[in-house]
FIFI-821895 format. One record per residue (C-alpha): x, y, z; residue in one letter. Coordinates in Angstrom, 1 decimal, m for minus. Layout:
<site><x>X</x><y>Y</y><z>Z</z><code>a</code></site>
...
END
This chain:
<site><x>168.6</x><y>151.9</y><z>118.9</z><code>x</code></site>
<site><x>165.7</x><y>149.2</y><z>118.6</z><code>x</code></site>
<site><x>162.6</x><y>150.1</y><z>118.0</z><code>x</code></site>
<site><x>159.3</x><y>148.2</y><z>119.1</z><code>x</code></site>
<site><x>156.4</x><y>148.2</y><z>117.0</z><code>x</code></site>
<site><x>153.1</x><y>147.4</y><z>117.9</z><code>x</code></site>
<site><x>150.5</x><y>146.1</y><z>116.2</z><code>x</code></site>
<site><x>146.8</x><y>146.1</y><z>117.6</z><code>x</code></site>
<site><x>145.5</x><y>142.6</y><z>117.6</z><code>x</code></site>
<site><x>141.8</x><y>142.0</y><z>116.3</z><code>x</code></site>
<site><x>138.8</x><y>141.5</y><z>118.9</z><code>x</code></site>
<site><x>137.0</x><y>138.5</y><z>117.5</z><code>x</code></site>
<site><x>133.6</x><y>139.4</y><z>116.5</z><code>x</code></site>
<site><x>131.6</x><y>136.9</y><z>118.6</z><code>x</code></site>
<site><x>133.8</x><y>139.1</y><z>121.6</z><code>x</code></site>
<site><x>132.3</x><y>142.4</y><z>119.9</z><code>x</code></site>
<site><x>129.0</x><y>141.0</y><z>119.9</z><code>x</code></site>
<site><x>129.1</x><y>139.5</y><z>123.8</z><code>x</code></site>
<site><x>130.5</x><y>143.5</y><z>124.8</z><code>x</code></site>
<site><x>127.1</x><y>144.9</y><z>122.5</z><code>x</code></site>
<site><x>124.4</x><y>142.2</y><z>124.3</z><code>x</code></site>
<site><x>126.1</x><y>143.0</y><z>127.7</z><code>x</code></site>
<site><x>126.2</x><y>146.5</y><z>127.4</z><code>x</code></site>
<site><x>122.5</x><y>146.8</y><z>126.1</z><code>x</code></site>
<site><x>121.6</x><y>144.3</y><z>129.1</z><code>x</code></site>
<site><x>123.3</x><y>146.7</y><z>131.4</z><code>x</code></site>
<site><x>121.8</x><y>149.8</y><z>130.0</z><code>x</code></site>
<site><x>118.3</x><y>148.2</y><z>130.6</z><code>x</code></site>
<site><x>119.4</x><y>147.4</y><z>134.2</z><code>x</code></site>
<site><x>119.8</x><y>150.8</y><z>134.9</z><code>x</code></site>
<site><x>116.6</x><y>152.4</y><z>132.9</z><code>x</code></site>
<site><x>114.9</x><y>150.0</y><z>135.2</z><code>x</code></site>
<site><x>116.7</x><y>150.7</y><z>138.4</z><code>x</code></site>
<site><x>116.6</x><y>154.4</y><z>138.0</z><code>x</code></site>
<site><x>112.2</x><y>154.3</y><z>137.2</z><code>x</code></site>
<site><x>112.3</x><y>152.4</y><z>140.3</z><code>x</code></site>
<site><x>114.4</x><y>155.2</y><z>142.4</z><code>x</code></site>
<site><x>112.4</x><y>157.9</y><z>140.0</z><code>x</code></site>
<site><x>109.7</x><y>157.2</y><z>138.6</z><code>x</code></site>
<site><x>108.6</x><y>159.1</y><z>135.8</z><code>x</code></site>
<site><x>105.4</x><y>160.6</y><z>136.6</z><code>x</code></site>
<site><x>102.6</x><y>161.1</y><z>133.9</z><code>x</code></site>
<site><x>101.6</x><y>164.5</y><z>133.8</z><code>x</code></site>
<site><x>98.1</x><y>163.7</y><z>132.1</z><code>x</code></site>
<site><x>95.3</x><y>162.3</y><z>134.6</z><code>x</code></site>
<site><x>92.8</x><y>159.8</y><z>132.8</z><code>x</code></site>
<site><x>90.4</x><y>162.6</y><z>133.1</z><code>x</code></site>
<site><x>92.6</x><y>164.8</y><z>131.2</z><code>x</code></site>
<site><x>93.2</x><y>161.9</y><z>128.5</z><code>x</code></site>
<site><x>89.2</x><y>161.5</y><z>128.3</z><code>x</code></site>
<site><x>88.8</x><y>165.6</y><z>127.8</z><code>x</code></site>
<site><x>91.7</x><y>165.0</y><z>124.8</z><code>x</code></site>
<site><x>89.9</x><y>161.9</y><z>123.1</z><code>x</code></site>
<site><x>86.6</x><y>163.4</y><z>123.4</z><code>x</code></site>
<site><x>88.0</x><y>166.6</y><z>121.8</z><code>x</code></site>
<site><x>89.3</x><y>164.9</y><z>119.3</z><code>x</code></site>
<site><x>87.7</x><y>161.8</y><z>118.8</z><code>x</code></site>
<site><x>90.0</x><y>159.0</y><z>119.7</z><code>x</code></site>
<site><x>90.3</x><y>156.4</y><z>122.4</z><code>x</code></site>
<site><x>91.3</x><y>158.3</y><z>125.5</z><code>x</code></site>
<site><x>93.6</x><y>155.3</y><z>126.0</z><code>x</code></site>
<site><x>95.4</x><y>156.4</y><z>122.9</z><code>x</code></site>
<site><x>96.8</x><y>159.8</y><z>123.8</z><code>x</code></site>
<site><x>100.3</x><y>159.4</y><z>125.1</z><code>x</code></site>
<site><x>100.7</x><y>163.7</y><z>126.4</z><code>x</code></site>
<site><x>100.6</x><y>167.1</y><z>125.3</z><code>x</code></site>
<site><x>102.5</x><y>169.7</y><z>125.2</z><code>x</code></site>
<site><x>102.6</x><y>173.5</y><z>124.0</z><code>x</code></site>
<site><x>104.8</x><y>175.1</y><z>121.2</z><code>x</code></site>
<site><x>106.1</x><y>178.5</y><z>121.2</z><code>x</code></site>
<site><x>103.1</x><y>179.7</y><z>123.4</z><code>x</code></site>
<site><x>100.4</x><y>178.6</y><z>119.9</z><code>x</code></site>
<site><x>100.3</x><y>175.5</y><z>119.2</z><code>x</code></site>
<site><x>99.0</x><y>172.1</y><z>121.3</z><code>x</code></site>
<site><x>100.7</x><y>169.1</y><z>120.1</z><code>x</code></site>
<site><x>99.0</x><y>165.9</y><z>121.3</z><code>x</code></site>
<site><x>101.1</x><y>163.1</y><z>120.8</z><code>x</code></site>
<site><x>99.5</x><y>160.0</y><z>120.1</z><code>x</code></site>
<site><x>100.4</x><y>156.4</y><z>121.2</z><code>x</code></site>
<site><x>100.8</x><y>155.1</y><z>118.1</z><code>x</code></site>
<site><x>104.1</x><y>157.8</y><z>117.1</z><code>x</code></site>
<site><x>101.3</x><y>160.5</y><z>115.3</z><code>x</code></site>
<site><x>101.3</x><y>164.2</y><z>116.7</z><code>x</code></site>
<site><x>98.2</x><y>166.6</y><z>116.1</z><code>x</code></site>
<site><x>98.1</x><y>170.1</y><z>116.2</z><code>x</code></site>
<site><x>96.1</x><y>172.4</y><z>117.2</z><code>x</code></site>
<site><x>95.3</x><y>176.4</y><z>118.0</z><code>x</code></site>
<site><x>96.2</x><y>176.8</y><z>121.8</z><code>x</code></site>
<site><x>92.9</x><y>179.3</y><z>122.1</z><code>x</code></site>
<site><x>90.4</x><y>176.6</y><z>120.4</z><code>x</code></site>
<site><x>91.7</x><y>173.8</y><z>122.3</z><code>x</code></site>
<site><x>91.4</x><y>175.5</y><z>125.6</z><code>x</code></site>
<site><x>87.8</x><y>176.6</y><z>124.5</z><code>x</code></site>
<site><x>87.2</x><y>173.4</y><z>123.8</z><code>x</code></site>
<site><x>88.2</x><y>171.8</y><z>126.8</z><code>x</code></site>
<site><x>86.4</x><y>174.1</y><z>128.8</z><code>x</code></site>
<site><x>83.5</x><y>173.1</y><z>127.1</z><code>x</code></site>
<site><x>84.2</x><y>169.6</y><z>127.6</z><code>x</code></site>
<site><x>85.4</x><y>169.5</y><z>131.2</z><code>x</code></site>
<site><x>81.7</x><y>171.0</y><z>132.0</z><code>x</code></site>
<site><x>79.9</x><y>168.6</y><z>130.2</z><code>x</code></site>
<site><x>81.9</x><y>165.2</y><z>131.3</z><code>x</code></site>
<site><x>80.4</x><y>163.1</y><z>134.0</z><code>x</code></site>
<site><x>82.7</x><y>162.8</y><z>137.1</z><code>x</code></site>
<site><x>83.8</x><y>158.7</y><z>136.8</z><code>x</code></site>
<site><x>83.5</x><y>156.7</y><z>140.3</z><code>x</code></site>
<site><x>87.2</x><y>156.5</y><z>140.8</z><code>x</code></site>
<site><x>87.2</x><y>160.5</y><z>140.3</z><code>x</code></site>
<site><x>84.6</x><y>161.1</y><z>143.1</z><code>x</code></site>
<site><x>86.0</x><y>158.8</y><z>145.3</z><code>x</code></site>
<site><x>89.3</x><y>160.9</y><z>144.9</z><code>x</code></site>
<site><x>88.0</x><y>164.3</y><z>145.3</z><code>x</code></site>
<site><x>86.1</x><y>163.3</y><z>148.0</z><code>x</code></site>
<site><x>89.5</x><y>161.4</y><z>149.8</z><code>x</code></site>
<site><x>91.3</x><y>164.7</y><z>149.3</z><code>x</code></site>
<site><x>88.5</x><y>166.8</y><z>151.1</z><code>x</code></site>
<site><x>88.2</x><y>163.9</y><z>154.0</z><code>x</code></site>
<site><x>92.2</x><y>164.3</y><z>154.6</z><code>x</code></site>
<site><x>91.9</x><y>168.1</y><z>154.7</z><code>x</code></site>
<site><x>89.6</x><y>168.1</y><z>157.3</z><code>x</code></site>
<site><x>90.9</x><y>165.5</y><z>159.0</z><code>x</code></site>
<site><x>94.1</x><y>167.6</y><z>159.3</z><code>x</code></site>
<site><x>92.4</x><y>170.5</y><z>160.1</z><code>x</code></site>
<site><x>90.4</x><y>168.6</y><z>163.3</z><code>x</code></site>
<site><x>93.6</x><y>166.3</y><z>164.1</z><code>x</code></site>
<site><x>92.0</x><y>163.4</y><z>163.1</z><code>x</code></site>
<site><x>92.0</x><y>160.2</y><z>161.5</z><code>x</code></site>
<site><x>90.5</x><y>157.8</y><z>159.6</z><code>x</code></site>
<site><x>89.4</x><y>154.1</y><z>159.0</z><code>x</code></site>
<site><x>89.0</x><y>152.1</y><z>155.7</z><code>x</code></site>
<site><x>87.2</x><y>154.0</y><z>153.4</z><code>x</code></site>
<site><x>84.3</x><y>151.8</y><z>152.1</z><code>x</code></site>
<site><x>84.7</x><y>153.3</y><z>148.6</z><code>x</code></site>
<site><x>81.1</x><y>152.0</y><z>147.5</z><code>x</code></site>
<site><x>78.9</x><y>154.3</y><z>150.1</z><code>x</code></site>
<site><x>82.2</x><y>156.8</y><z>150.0</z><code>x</code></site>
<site><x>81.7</x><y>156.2</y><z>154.1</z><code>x</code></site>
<site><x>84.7</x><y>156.1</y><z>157.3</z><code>x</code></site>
<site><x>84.5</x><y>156.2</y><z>160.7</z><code>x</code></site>
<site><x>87.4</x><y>159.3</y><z>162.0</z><code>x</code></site>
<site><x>88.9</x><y>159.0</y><z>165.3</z><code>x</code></site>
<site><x>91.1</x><y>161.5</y><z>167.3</z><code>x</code></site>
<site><x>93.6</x><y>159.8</y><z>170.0</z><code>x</code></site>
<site><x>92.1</x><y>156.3</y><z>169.7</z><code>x</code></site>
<site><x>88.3</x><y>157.2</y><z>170.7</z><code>x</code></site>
<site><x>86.1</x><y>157.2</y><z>167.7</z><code>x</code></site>
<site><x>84.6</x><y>160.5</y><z>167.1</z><code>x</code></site>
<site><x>82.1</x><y>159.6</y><z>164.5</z><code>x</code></site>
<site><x>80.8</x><y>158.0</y><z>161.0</z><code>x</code></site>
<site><x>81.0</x><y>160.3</y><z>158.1</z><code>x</code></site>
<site><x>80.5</x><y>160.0</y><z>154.5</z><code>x</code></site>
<site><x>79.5</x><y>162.1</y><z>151.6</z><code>x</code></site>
<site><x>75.9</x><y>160.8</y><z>149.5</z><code>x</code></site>
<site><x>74.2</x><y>163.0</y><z>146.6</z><code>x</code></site>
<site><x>72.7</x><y>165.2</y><z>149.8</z><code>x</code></site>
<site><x>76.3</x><y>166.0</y><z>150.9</z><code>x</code></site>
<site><x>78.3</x><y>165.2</y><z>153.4</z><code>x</code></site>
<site><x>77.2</x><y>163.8</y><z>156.8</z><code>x</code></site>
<site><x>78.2</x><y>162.8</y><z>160.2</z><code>x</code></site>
<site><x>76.6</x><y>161.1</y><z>163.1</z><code>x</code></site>
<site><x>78.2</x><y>161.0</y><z>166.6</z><code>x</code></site>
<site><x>77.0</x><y>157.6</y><z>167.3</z><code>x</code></site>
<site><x>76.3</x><y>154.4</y><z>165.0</z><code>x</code></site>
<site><x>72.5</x><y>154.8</y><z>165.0</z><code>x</code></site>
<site><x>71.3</x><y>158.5</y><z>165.4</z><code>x</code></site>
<site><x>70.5</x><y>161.5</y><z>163.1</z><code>x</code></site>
<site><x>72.9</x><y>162.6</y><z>160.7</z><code>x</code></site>
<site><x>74.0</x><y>165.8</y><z>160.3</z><code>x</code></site>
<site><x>74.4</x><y>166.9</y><z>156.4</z><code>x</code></site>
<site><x>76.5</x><y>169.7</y><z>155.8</z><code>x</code></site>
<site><x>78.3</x><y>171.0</y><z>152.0</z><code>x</code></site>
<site><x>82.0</x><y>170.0</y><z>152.9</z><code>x</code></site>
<site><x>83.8</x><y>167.5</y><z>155.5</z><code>x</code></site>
<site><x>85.0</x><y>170.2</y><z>157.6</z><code>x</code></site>
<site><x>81.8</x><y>171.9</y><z>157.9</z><code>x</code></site>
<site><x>80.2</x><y>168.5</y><z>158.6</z><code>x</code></site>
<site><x>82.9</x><y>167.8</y><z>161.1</z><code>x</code></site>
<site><x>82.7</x><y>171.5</y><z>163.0</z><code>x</code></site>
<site><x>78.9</x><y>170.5</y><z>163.2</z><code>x</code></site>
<site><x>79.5</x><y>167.7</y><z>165.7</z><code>x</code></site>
<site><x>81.3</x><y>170.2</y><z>167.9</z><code>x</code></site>
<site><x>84.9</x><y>168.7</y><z>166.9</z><code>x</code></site>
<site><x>87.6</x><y>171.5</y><z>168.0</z><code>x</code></site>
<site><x>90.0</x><y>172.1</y><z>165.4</z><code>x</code></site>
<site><x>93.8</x><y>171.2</y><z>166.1</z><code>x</code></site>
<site><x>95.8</x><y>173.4</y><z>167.9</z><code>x</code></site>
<site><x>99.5</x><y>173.6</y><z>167.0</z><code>x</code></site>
<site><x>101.6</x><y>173.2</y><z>170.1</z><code>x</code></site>
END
């Protein structure tokens, strides 16, 4: 009975090295493609990253995330591949010491602010213009029809029915709103 034997033939290296590059190239394709589907989301704000590098004493920029180990420890891993630790209780007592003592930036007004504006709005089924970010001011509207100006200034919020005319000044966009006699929405 004849028996075949066979022999496995070589892959040229330049071959080897054509599969590596095109594999690698494909790999990055789809690292790309899935951020793009799913993009992964930073769990630190830049406020938190300022309350980190003020606490301890690097460029907020710097500190890549933080995380907490076996319920004790805060690691903060920095950009640059270093890890600190530090007591979980001291750190949070530090923070909260920090957090009250760090100005609110522009950008961080203007979203708080945003996020109170779309409340209301939701609660009064309304809607609003562009935001002129520099006066933090919108006009709302409800159907089409405008309903008013509103915008928040270091008094508080405020409202006026009309272009010219008194404003009204109240602590929060829904109270502001309310005060213009705006019904709240009414699920159907």
């Amino acid at each position: 009975m004849p028996y075949t034997t066979h022999t496995q033939q070589a892959i040229p290296s330049s071959s080897r090295d054509e599969q590596t590059l095109a594999q690698a190239e494909l790999y990055t394709h789809l690292e790309s493609q899935a951020e793009a589907v799913a993009p992964t989301l930073d769990p630190l704000t830049a406020r938190d990253r300022r309350i980190i590098g003020e606490i301890i004493e690097v460029e907020p920029e710097s500190v890549r995330t933080i995380w907490i180990e076996g319920g004790i420890t805060v690691w903060v891993q920095l950009v640059g591949s270093g890890r600190l630790p530090f007591d979980r209780n001291w750190f949070a007592t530090r923070v909260a010491e920090v957090k009250a003592t760090l100005p609110e930036t522009p950008l961080e007004r203007n979203e708080r602010l945003s996020e109170e504006l779309e409340e209301a709005c939701t609660v009064f089924g309304l809607y609003h213009g562009e935001i002129n970010w520099l006066s933090f001011s919108t006009k709302l509207f409800q159907d089409g029809h405008n309903v008013c100006f509103v915008g928040c200034d270091q008094e508080g919020w405020y409202a006026r029915p009309r272009q010219y005319g008194l404003n009204r000044v109240a602590a929060s966009a829904e109270q502001v709103i309310a005060s213009l006699g705006v019904r709240a929405a009414v699920a159907a």
